[in-house]
C-alpha positions in Angstrom: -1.3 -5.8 3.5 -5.1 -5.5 3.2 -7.0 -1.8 5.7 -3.4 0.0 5.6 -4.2 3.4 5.9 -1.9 4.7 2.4 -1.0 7.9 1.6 -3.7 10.1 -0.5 -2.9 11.2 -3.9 -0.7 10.8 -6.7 1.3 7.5 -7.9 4.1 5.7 -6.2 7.4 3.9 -7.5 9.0 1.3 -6.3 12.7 0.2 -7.9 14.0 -2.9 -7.1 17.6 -2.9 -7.7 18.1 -6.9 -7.6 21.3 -9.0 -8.8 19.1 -11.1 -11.6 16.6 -8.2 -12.4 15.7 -4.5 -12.2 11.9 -4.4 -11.7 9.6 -1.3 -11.4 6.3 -1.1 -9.9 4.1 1.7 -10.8 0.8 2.3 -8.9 -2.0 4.9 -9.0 -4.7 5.5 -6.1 -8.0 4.9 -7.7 -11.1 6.3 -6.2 -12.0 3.7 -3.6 -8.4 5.0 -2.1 -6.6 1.6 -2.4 -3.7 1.3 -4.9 -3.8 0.0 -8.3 -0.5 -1.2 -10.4 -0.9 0.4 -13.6 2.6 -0.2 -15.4 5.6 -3.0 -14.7 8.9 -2.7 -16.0 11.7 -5.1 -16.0 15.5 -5.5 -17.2 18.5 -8.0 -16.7 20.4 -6.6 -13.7 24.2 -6.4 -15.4 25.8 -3.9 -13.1 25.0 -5.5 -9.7 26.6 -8.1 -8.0 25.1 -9.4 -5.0 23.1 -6.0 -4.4 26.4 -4.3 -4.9 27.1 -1.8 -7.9 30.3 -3.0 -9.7 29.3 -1.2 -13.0 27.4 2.2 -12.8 27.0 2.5 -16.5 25.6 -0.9 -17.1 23.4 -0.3 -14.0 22.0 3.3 -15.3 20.9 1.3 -18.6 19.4 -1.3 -17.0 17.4 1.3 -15.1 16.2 2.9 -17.4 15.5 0.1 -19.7 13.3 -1.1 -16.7 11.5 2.5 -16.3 11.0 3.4 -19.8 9.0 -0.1 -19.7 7.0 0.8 -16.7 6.0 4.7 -17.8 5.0 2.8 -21.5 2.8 0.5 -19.7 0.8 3.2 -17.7 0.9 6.2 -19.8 3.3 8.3 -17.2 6.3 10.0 -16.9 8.7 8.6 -13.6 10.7 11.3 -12.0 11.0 10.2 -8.4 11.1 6.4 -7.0 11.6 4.2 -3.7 14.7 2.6 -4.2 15.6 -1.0 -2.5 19.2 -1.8 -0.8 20.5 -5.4 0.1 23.6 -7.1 0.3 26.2 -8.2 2.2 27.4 -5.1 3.8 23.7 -4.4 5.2 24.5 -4.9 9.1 22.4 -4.2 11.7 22.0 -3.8 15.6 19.5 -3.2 18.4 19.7 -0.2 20.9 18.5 1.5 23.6 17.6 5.2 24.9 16.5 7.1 27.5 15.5 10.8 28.7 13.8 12.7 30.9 10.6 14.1 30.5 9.7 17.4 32.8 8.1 16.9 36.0 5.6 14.1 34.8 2.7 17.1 34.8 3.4 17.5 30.9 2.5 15.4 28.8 5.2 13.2 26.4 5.2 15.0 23.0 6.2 14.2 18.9 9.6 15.9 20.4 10.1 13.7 23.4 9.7 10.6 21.3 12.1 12.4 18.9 14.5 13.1 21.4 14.3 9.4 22.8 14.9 7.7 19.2 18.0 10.0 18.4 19.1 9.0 21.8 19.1 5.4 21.4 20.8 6.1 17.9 23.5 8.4 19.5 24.6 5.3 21.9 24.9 2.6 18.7 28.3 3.0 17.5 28.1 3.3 14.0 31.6 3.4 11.9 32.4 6.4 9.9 31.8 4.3 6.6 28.7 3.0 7.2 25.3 5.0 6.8 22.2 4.8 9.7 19.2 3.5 6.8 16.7 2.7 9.1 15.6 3.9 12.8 13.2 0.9 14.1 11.4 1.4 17.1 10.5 -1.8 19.0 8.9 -0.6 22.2 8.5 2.4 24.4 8.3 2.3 28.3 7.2 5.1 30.4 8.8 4.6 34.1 7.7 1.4 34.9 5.0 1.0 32.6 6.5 -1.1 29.1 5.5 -2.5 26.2 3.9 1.1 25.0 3.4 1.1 20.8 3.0 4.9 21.0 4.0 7.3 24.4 2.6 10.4 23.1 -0.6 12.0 25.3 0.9 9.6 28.1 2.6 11.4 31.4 6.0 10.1 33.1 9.3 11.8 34.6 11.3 8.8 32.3 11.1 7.7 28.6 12.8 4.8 26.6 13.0 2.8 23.9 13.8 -0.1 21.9 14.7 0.0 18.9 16.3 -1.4 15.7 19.0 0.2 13.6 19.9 -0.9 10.1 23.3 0.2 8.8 24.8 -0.2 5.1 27.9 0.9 3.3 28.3 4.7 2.9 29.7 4.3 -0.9 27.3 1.5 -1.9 24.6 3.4 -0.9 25.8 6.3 -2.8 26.4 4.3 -6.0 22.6 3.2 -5.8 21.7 6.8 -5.5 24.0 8.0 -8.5 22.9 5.2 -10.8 19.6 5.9 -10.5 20.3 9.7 -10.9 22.2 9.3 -13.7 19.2 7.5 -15.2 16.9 10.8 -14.7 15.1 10.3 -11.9 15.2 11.3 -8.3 15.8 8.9 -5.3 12.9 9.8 -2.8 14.3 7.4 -0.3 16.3 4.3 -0.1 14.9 1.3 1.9 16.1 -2.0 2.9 14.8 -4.9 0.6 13.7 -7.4 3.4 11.6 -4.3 5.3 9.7 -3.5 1.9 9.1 -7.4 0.9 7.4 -7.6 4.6 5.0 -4.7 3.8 3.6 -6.9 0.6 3.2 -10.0 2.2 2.7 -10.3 5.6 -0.7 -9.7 7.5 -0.5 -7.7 10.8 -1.6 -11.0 12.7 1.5 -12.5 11.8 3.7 -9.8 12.9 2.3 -9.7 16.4 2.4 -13.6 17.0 5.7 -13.7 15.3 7.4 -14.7 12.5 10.4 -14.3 10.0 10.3 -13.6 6.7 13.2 -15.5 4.1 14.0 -13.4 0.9 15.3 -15.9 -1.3 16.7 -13.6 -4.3 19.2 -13.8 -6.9 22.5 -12.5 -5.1 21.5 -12.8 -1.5 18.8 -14.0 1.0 18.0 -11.7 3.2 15.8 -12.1 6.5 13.9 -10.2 9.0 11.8 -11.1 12.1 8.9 -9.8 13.5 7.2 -9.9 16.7 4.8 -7.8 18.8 4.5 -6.1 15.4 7.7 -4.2 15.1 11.0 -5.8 13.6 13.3 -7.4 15.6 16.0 -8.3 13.8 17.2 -8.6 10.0 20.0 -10.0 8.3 21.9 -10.9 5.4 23.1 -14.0 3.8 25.5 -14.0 0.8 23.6 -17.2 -0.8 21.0 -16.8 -3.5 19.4 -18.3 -6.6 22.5 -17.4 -8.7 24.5 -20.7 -6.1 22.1 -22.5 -7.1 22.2 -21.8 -10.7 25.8 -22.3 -11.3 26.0 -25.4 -9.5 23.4 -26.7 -12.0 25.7 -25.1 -14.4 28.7 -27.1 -13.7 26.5 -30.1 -12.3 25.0 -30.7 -15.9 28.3 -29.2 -17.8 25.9 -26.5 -19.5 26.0 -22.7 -20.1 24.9 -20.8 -17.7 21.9 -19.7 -19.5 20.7 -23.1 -20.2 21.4 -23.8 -16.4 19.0 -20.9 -15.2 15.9 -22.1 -17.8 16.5 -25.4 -16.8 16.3 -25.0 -12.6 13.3 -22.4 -13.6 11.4 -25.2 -15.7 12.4 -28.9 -14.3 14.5 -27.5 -11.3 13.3 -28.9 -7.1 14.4 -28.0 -4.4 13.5 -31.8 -2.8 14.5 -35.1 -4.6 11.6 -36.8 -3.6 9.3 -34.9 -5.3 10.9 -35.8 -8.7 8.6 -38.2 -10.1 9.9 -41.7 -11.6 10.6 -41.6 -15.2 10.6 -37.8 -15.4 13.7 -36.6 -17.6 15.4 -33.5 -18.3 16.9 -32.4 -21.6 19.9 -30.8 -21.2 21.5 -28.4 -24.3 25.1 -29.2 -25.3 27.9 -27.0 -25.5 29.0 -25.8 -28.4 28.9 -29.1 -30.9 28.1 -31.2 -28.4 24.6 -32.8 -28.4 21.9 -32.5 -26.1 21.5 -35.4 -23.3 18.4 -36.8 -21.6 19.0 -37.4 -18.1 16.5 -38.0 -14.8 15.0 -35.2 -13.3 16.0 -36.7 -9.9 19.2 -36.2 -10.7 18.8 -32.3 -11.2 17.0 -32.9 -7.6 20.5 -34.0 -6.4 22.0 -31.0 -7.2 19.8 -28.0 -6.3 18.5 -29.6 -2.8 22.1 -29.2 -1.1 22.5 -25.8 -1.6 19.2 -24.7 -1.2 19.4 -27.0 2.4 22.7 -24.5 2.9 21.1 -21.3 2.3 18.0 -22.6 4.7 20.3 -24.1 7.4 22.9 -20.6 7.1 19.5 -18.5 8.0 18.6 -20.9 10.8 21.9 -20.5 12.2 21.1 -16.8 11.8 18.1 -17.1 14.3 20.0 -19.0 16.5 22.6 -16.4 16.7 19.5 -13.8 17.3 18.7 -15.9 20.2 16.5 -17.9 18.7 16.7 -21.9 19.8 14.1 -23.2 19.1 12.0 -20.3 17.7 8.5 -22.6 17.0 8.5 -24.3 20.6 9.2 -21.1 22.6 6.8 -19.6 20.9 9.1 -16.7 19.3 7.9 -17.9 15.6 4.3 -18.7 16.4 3.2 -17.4 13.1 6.3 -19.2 11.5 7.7 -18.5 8.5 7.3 -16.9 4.9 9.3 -17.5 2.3 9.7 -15.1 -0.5 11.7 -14.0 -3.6 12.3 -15.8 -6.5 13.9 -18.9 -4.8 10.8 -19.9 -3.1 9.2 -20.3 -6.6 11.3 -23.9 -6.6 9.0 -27.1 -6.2 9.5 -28.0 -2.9 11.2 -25.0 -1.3 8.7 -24.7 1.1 8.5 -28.2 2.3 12.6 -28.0 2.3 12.2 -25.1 4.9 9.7 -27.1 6.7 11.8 -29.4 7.2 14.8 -27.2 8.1 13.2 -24.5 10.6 10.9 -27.3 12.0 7.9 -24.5 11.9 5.0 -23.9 9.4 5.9 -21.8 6.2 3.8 -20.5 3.9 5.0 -19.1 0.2 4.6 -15.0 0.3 2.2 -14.2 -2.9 2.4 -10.5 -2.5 -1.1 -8.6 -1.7 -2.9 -5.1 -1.3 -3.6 -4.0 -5.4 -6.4 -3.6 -6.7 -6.1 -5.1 -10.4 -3.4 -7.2 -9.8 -2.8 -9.5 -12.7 -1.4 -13.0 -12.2 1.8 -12.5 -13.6 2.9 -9.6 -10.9 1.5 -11.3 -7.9 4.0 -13.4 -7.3 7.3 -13.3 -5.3 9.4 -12.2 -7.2 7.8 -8.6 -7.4 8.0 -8.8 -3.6 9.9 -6.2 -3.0 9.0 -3.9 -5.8 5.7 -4.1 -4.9 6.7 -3.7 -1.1 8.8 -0.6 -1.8 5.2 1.1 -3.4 3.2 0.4 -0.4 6.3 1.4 2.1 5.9 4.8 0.0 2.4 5.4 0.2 2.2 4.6 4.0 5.1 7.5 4.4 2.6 11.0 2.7 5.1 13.1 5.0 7.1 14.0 2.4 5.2 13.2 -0.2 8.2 10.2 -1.2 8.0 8.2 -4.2 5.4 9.6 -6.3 6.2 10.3 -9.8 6.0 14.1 -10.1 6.6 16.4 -13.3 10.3 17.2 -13.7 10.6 20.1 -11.9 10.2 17.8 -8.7 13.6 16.0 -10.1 16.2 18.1 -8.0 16.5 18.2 -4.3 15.9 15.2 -2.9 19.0 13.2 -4.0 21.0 16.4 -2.9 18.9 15.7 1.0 20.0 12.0 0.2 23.3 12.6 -0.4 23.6 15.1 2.1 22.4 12.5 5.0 25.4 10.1 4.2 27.8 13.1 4.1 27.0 14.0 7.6 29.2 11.0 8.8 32.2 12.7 7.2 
């Protein structure tokens, strides 16, 4: 997002941990104190499924496969990273505190807004085997004054809040953090995929009219919605570009290898916009021989379960309370599709026709020297997770640092999800 104001110094990392891919981003501050991307890494994802570790050791080489690609590309050594998390077990919920604040004389402080945050967080019950990722402030209101982006300097006998908790698994979150340990390098923080997608490719207008942004990866597709500039919901859905691909799999009676290349290439997401005549050449198994057949007919395949993973995240809104999210004017900015799903012809005309609201495609924004090849969605998130560090200098997270940097935080990491036990 273009006038952020970033974090000074050093370089940030960005690792995202996706079922198809393991990409990372890494960016230096230049001069002019914007961020350039100075090396991209990437590997085949073989130890995730659905943003889920099943195999640690496949997922530690794939890591560092994708690292030692980046740090050859810019000339650096990576010690410390931004980390994404989806799947399935990502659940999430809104709550609300309040507190008191002395006599209304004083003014509301960094520790009253503290105090009202880990109130609303103390009234979300939150199972023993799930771990708090996120802490989302919506709104504050001071007595009867709402709506309030920021309470501090104000005066009031009665703070609250709105805000947005994201949860995941305790022991996936872990396994993320091991893997990428066990690679060498230090997990800085962990942050959920949709969250650090929105940072790369949505403008702040369109957060404060309203929209939703759909994540269309490899595993899952994962959604959040904005409005009034903070998140108000996110959400998970256990469809992705790998449904698709093995339906073209089976559909054409091809590997699944030959099934990805050919839905990347020929693939749509809308039979109409297969043009007549246009054919497809299909690899045989095995023996077999190749076969020719219409590009339509591909079209008949992919466009039903690319309609289901649209019409699942519409349900989704629904379920937010979200009817008719374009006419009430909840969506007024509409909606963004990224990942690498929404690189299909006609994806975004399918969720036109789905959602009933504009969409545009999310091309990923806010590097300097961006080449054509990484802006695009499918570094979305990467490139979100490097911007979601350099807004966060607190701590200094995400920067890669000389190795004596490379213990302590994934012992503070670690030590977070503990605290549940």
């Amino acid at each position: 997002m273009k006038g952020r104001e970033m974090a000074h110094g050093g370089m940030v990392v960005g690792l995202d941990l996706g079922t198809t891919k393991i990409c990372a981003v890494i960016a230096e501050r230049s001069e002019a104190d914007v961020l350039a991307i100075i090396g991209v890494g990437n590997s085949p994802s073989e130890g995730l499924r659905r943003g889920v570790v099943v195999d640690v050791e496949k997922t530690v080489q794939s890591i560092s496969k994708a690292v030692t690609e980046a740090q050859l590309m810019a000339g650096v050594e990576v010690s410390s990273v931004y980390a994404g998390i989806a799947g399935e077990h990502i659940g999430a919920t809104n709550s609300r505190g309040v507190i008191a604040v002395g006599g209304g004389q004083e003014e509301i402080g960094e520790s009253d807004r503290e105090r009202v945050i880990e109130s609303a967080r103390a009234v979300a019950a939150v199972p023993i085997d799930r771990e708090i990722l996120h802490v989302l402030p919506q709104e504050y209101r001071v007595d009867d004054q709402c709506g309030i982006r920021d309470p501090i300097g104000m005066s009031g006998v009665r703070l609250e809040t709105n805000v947005h908790i994201v949860t995941g698994a305790v022991t996936s979150a872990q396994n993320i953090c091991k893997s990428i340990l066990r690679a060498g390098i230090e997990v800085r923080d962990i942050v959920l995929e949709p969250l650090a997608s929105s940072h790369a490719v949505l403008e702040d207008d369109e957060r404060e009219m309203g929209i939703c942004l759909l994540d269309v990866g490899g595993g899952t597709t994962d959604l959040a919605v904005f409005r009034g500039g903070t998140v108000k919901h996110t959400g998970v859905i256990g469809l992705g570009g790998q449904n698709v691909t093995n339906d073209v799999a089976v559909g054409l009676r091809t590997s699944w290898g030959n099934a990805e290349a050919i839905k990347c290439d020929a693939g749509t997401a809308l039979v109409s916009m297969a043009g007549d005549g246009e054919v497809v050449e299909v690899p045989g198994i095995g023996d077999r021989p190749p076969k020719v057949m219409p590009r339509s007919d591909l079209g008949e395949i992919i466009e039903p379960r690319m309609e289901e993973i649209f019409t699942l995240a519409r349900d989704r809104l629904v379920g937010f309370g979200l009817e008719q999210p374009f006419a009430s004017g909840a969506l007024s900015a509409g909606l963004v599709l990224t990942g690498g799903g929404a690189l299909l012809q006609g994806a975004v005309e399918l969720a036109e026709e789905v959602f009933q609201v504009p969409v545009r495609l999310g091309i990923p924004s806010g590097f300097a020297g961006m080449t054509e090849g990484v802006a695009s969605p499918i570094y979305a998130t990467a490139l979100g997770l490097v911007l979601f560090g350099s807004e966060n200098p607190i701590s200094g997270m995400g920067q890669a640092r000389p190795s004596d940097l490379a213990e302590g935080r994934f012992e503070q990491v670690i030590r977070r999800m503990k605290e549940w036990f």
